[in-house]
Biotite code that builds the C-alpha atoms (Angstrom):
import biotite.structure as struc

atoms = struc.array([
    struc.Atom([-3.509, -116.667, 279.142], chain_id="A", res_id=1, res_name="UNK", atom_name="CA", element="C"),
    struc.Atom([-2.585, -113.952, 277.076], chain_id="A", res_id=2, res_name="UNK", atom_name="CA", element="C"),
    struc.Atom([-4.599, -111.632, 274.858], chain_id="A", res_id=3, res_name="UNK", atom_name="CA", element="C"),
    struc.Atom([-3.834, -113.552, 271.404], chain_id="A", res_id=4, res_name="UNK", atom_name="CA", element="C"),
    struc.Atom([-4.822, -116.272, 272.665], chain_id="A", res_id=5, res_name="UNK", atom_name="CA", element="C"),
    struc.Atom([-8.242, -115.319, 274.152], chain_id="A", res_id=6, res_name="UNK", atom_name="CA", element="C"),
    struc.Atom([-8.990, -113.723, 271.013], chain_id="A", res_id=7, res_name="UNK", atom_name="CA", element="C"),
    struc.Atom([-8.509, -116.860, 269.018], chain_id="A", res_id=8, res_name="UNK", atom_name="CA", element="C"),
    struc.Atom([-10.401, -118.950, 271.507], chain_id="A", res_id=9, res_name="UNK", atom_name="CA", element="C"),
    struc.Atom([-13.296, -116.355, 271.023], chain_id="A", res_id=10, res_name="UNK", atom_name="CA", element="C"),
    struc.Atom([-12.992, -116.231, 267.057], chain_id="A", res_id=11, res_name="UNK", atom_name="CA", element="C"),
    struc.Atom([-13.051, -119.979, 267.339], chain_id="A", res_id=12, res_name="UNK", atom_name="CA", element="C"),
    struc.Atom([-16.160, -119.886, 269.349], chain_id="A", res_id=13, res_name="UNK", atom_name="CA", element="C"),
    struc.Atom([-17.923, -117.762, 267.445], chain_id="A", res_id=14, res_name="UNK", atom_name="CA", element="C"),
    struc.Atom([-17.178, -119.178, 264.206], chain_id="A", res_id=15, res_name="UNK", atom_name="CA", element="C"),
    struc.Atom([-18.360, -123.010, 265.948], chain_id="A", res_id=16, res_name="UNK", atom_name="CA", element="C"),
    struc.Atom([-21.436, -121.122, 266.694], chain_id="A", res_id=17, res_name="UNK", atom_name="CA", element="C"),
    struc.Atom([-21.950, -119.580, 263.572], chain_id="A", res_id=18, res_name="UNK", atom_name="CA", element="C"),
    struc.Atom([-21.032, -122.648, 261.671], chain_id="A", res_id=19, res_name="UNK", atom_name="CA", element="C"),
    struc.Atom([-23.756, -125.139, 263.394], chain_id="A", res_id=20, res_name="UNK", atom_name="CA", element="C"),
    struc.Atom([-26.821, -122.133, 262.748], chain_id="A", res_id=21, res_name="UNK", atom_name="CA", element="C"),
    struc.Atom([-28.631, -124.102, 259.845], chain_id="A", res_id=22, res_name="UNK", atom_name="CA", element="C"),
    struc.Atom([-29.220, -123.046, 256.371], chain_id="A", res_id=23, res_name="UNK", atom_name="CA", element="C"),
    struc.Atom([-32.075, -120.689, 256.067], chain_id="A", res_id=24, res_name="UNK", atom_name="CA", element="C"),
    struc.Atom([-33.577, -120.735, 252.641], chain_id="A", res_id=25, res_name="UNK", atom_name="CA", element="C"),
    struc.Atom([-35.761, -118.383, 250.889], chain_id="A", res_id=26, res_name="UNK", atom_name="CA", element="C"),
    struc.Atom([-38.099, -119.237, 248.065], chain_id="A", res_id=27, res_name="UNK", atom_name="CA", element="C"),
    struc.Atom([-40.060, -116.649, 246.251], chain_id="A", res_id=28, res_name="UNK", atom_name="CA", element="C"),
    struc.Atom([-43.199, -118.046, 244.351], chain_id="A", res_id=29, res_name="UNK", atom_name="CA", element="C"),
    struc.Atom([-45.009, -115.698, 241.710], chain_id="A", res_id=30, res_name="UNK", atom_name="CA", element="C"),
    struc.Atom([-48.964, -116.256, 241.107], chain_id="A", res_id=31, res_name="UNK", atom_name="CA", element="C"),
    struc.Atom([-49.645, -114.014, 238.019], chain_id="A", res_id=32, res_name="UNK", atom_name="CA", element="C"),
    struc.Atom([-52.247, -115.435, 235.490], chain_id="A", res_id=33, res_name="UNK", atom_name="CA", element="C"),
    struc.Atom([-56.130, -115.891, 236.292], chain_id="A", res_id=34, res_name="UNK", atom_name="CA", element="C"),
    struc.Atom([-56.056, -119.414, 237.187], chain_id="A", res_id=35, res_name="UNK", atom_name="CA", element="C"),
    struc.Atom([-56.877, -121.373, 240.413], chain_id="A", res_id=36, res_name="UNK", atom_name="CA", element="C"),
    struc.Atom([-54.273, -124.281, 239.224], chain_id="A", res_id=37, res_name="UNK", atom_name="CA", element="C"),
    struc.Atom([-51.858, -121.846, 239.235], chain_id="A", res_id=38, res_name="UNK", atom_name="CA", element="C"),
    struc.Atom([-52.345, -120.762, 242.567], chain_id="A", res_id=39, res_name="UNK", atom_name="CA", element="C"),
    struc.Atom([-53.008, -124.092, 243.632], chain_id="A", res_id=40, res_name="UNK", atom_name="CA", element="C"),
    struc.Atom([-49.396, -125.277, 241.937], chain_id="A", res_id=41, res_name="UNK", atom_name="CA", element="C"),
    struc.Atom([-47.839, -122.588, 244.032], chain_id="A", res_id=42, res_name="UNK", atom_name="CA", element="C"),
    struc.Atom([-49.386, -123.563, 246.825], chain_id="A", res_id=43, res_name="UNK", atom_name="CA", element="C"),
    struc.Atom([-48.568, -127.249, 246.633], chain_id="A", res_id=44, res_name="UNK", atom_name="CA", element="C"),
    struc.Atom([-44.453, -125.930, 245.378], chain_id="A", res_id=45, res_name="UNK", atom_name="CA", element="C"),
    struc.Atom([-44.809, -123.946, 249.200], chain_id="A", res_id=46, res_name="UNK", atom_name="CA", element="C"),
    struc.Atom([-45.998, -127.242, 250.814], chain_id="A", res_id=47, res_name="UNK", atom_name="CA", element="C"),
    struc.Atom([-43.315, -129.508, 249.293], chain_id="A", res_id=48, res_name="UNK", atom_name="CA", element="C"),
    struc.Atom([-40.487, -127.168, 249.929], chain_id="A", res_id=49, res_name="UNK", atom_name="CA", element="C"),
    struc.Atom([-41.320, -126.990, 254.014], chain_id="A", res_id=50, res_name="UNK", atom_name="CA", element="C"),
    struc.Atom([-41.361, -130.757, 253.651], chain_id="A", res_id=51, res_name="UNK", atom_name="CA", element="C"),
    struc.Atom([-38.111, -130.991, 252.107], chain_id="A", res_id=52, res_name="UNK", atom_name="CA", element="C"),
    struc.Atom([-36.575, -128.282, 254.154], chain_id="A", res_id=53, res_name="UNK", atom_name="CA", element="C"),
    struc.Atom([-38.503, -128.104, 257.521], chain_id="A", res_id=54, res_name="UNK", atom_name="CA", element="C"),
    struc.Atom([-40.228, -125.387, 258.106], chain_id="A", res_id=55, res_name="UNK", atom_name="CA", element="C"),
    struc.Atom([-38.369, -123.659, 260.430], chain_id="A", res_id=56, res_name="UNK", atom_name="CA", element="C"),
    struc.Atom([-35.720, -123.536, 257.721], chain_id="A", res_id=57, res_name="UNK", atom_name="CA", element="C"),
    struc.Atom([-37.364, -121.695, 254.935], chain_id="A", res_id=58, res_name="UNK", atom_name="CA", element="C"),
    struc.Atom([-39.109, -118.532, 254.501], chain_id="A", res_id=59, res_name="UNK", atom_name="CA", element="C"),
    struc.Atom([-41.684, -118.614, 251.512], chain_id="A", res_id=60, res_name="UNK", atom_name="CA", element="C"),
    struc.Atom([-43.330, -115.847, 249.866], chain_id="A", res_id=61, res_name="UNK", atom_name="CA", element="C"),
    struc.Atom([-46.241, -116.222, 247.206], chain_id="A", res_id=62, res_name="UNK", atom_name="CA", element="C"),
    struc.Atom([-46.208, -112.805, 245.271], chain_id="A", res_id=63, res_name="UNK", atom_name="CA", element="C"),
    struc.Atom([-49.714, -112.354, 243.262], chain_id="A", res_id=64, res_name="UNK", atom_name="CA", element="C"),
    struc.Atom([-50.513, -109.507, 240.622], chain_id="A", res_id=65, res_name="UNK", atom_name="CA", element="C"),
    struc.Atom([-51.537, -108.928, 237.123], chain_id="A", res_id=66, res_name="UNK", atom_name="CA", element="C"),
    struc.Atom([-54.738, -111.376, 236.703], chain_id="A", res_id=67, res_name="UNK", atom_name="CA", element="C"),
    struc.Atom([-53.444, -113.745, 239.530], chain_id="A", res_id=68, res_name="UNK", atom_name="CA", element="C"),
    struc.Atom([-55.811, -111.208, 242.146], chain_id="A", res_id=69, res_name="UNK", atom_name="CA", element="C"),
    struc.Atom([-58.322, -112.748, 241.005], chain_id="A", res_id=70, res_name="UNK", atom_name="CA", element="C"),
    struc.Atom([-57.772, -116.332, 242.333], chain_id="A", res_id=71, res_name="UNK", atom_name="CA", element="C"),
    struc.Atom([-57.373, -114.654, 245.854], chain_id="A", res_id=72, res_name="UNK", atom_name="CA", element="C"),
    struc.Atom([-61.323, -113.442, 245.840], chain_id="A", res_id=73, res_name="UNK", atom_name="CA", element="C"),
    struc.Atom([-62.855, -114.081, 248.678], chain_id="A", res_id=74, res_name="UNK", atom_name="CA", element="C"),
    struc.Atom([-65.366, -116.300, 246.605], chain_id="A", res_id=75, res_name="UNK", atom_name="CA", element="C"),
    struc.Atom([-62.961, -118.429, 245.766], chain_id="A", res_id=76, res_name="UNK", atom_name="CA", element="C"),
    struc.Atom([-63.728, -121.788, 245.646], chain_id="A", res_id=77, res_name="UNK", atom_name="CA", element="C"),
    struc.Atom([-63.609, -123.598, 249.167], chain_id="A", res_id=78, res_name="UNK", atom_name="CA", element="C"),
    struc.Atom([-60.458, -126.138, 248.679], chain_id="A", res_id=79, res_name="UNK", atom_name="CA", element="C"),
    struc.Atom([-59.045, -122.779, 247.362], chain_id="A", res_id=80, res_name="UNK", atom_name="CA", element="C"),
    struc.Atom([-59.977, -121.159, 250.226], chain_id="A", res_id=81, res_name="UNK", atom_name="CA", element="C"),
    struc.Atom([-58.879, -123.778, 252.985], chain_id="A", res_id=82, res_name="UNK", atom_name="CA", element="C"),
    struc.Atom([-55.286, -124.274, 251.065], chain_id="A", res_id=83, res_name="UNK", atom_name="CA", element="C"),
    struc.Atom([-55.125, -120.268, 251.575], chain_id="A", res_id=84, res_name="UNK", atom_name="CA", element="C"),
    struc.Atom([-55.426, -120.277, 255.610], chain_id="A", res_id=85, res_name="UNK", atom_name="CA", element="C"),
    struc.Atom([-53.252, -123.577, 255.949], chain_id="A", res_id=86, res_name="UNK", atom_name="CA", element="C"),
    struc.Atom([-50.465, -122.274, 253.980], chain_id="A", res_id=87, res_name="UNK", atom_name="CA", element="C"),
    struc.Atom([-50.725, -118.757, 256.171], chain_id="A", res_id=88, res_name="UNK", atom_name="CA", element="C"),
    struc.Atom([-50.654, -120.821, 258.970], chain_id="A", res_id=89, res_name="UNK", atom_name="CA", element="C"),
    struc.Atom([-47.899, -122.828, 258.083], chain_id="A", res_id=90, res_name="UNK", atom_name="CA", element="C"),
    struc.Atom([-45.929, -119.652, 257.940], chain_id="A", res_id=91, res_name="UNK", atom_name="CA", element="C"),
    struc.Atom([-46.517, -119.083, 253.941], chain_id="A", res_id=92, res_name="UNK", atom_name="CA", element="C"),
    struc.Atom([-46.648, -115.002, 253.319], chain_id="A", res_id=93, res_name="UNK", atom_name="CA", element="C"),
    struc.Atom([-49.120, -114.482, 250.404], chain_id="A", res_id=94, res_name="UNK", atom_name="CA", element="C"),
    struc.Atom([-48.928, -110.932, 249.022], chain_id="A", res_id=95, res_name="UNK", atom_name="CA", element="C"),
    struc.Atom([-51.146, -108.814, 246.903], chain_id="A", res_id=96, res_name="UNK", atom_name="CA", element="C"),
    struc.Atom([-50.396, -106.358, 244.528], chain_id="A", res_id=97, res_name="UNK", atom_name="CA", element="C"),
    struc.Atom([-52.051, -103.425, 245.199], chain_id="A", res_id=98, res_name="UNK", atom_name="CA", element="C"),
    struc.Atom([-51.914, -101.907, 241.792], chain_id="A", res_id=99, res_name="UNK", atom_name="CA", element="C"),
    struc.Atom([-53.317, -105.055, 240.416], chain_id="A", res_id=100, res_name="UNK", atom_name="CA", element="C"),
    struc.Atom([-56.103, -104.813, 242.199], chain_id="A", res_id=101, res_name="UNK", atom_name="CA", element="C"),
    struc.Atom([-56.809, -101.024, 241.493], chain_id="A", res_id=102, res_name="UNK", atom_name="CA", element="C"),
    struc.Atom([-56.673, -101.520, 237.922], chain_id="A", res_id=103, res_name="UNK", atom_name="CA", element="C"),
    struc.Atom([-58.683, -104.452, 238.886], chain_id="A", res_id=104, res_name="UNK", atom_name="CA", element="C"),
    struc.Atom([-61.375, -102.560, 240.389], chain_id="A", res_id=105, res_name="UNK", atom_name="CA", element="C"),
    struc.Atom([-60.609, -104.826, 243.488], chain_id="A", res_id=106, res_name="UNK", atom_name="CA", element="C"),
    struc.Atom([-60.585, -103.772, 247.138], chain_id="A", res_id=107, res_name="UNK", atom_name="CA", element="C"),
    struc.Atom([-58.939, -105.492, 250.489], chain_id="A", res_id=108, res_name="UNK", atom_name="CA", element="C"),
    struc.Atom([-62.959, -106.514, 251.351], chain_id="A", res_id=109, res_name="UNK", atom_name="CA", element="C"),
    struc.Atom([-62.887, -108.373, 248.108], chain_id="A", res_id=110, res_name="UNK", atom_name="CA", element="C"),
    struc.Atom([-60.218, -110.479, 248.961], chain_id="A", res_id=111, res_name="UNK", atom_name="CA", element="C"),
    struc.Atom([-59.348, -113.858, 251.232], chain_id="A", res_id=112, res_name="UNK", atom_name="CA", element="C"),
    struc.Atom([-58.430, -112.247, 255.051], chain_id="A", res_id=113, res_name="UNK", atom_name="CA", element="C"),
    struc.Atom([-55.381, -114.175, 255.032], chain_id="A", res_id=114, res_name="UNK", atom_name="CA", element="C"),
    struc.Atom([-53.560, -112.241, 252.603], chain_id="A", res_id=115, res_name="UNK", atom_name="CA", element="C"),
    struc.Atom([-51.122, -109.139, 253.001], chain_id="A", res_id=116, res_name="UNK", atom_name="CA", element="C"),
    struc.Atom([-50.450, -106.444, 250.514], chain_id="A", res_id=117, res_name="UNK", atom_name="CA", element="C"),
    struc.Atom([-47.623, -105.169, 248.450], chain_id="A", res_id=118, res_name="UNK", atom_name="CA", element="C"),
    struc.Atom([-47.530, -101.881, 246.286], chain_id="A", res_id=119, res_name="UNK", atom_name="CA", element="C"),
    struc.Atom([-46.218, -103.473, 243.378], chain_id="A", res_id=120, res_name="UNK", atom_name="CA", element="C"),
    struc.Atom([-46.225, -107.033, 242.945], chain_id="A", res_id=121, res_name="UNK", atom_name="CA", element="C"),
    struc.Atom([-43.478, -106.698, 240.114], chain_id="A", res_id=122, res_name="UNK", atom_name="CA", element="C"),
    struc.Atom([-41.221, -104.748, 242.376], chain_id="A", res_id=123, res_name="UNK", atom_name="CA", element="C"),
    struc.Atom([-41.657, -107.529, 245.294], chain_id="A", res_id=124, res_name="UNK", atom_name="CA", element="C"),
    struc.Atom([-39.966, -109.979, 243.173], chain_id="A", res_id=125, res_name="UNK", atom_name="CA", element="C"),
    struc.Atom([-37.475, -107.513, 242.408], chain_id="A", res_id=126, res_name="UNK", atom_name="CA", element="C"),
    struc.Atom([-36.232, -106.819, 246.051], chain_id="A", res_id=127, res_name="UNK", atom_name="CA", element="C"),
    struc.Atom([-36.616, -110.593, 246.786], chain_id="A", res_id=128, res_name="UNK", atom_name="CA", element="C"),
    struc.Atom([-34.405, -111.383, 244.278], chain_id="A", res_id=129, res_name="UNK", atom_name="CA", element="C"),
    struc.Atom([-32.009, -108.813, 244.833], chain_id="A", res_id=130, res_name="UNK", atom_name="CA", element="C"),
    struc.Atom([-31.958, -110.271, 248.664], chain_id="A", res_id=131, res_name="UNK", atom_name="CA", element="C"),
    struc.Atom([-31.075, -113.751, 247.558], chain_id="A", res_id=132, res_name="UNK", atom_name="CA", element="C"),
    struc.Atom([-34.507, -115.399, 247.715], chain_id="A", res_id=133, res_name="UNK", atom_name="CA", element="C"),
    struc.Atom([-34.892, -118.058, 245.408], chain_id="A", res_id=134, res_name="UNK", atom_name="CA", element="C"),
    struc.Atom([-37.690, -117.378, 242.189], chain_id="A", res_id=135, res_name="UNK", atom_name="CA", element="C"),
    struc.Atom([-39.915, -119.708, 241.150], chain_id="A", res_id=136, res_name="UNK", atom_name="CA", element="C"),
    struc.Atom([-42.753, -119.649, 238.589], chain_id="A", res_id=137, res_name="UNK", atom_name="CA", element="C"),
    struc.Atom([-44.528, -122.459, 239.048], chain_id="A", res_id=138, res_name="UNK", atom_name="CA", element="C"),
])
């Protein structure tokens, strides 16, 4: 076999391979008011979407800033609470904006453990977006 040839049986290959990879979707889900059924909403949109897509199909991402930090309190009411850790378990990313929670007077201590921390939420969405990640405001 020549060299043509095993180039195009390779390009073939690799396209086959590339072809049966599934879709991996990305949904980006912004928490920004003081309000548990917000957060709750968002948490139920992150739920529904692994259903419809499979988790191991879709990376979500719950951004959280302005008054949203709030909902995120470690007090927060126990169904709250629960949904939190599930959802991080599940493979949900829920991010806090730090600035929020400066002019907040909020620290990491004050918060749920599961969550993870962003400088800006605002800017999060930004480079989501700018990545192709789906936005949602639920």
């Amino acid at each position: 076999m020549n060299i043509k040839y095993s180039l195009l049986i390779l390009l073939l290959f690799t396209t086959i391979s590339f072809a049966a990879e599934p879709i991996k979707y990305r949904l980006l889900l912004q928490v920004s008011e003081n309000s548990v059924d917000r957060l709750n909403l968002a948490l139920s949109n992150a739920y529904n979407a692994q259903q419809a897509f499979g988790p191991e199909n879709i990376e979500i991402e719950i951004v959280v800033f302005g008054g949203g930090v709030h909902t995120l309190k470690y007090y927060s009411p126990i169904p709250i609470a629960e949904k939190v850790k599930e959802a991080k378990y599940a493979g949900v990313r829920i991010v806090v904006c730090d600035i929020a929670m400066r002019n907040n007077k909020l620290r990491p201590s004050d918060m749920l453990p599961e969550v993870r921390y962003v400088e800006s939420g605002v800017a999060e969405l930004v480079e989501k977006q700018t990545e192709g990640w789906s936005y949602v405001r639920p």
